[in-house]
N, C-alpha and C positions, 0 to 999 in steps of 0.2 A: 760141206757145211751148208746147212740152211739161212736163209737172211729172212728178216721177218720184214714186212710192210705196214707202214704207219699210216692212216690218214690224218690230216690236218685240215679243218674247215676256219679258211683265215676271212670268209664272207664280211663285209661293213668293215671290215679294218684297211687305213690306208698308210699309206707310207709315212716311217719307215717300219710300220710295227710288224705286216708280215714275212719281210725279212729277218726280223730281232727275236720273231716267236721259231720261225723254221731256223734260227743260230741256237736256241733253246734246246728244240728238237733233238735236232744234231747232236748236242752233246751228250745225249741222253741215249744213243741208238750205236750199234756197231757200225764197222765200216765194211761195205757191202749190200748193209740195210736200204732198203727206198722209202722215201715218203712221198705217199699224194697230195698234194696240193691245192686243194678252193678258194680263188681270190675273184674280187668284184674290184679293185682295183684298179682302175685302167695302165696304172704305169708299172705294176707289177709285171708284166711280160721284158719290159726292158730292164728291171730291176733284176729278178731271176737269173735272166742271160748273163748281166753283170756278175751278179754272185757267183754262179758259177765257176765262169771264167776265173776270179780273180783270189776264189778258194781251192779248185780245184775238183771240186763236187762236180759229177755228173748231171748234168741236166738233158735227161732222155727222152721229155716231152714236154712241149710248150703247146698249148691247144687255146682258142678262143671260141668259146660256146655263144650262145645269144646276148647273156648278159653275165657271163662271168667266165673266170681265165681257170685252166686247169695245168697242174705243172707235176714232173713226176722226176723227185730227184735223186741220186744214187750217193750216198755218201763213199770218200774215197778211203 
């Protein structure tokens, strides 16, 4: 089976909206699928982690670049 890969540019948006846009995503994508993730959020890297955890999504990469966060998520 192939999974396709999504990106999302969630840039100027703060909490809670790039989580509420990547729960949008989600629904929208099979399971297997990944999406990449651009945030300037600062508290996004612990909001992610959270999500993860507590959906059960894969979170296969949390990265912080100079000025913005990068996350690459696997839906379950």
């Amino acid at each position: 089976m192939n999974f396709e890969t999504y990106d999302l540019d969630l840039s100027g948006l703060e909490c809670p909206l790039p989580i509420l846009k990547t729960k949008k995503k989600l629904n929208e994508i099979l399971s297997g699928d990944i999406i990449n993730i651009i945030c300037t959020d600062p508290g996004s890297q612990r909001d992610f982690e959270a999500f993860a955890r507590q959906t059960g999504h894969q979170l296969i990469e949390s990265k912080q670049k100079s000025n913005f966060f990068q996350f690459k998520l696997k839906k379950k």
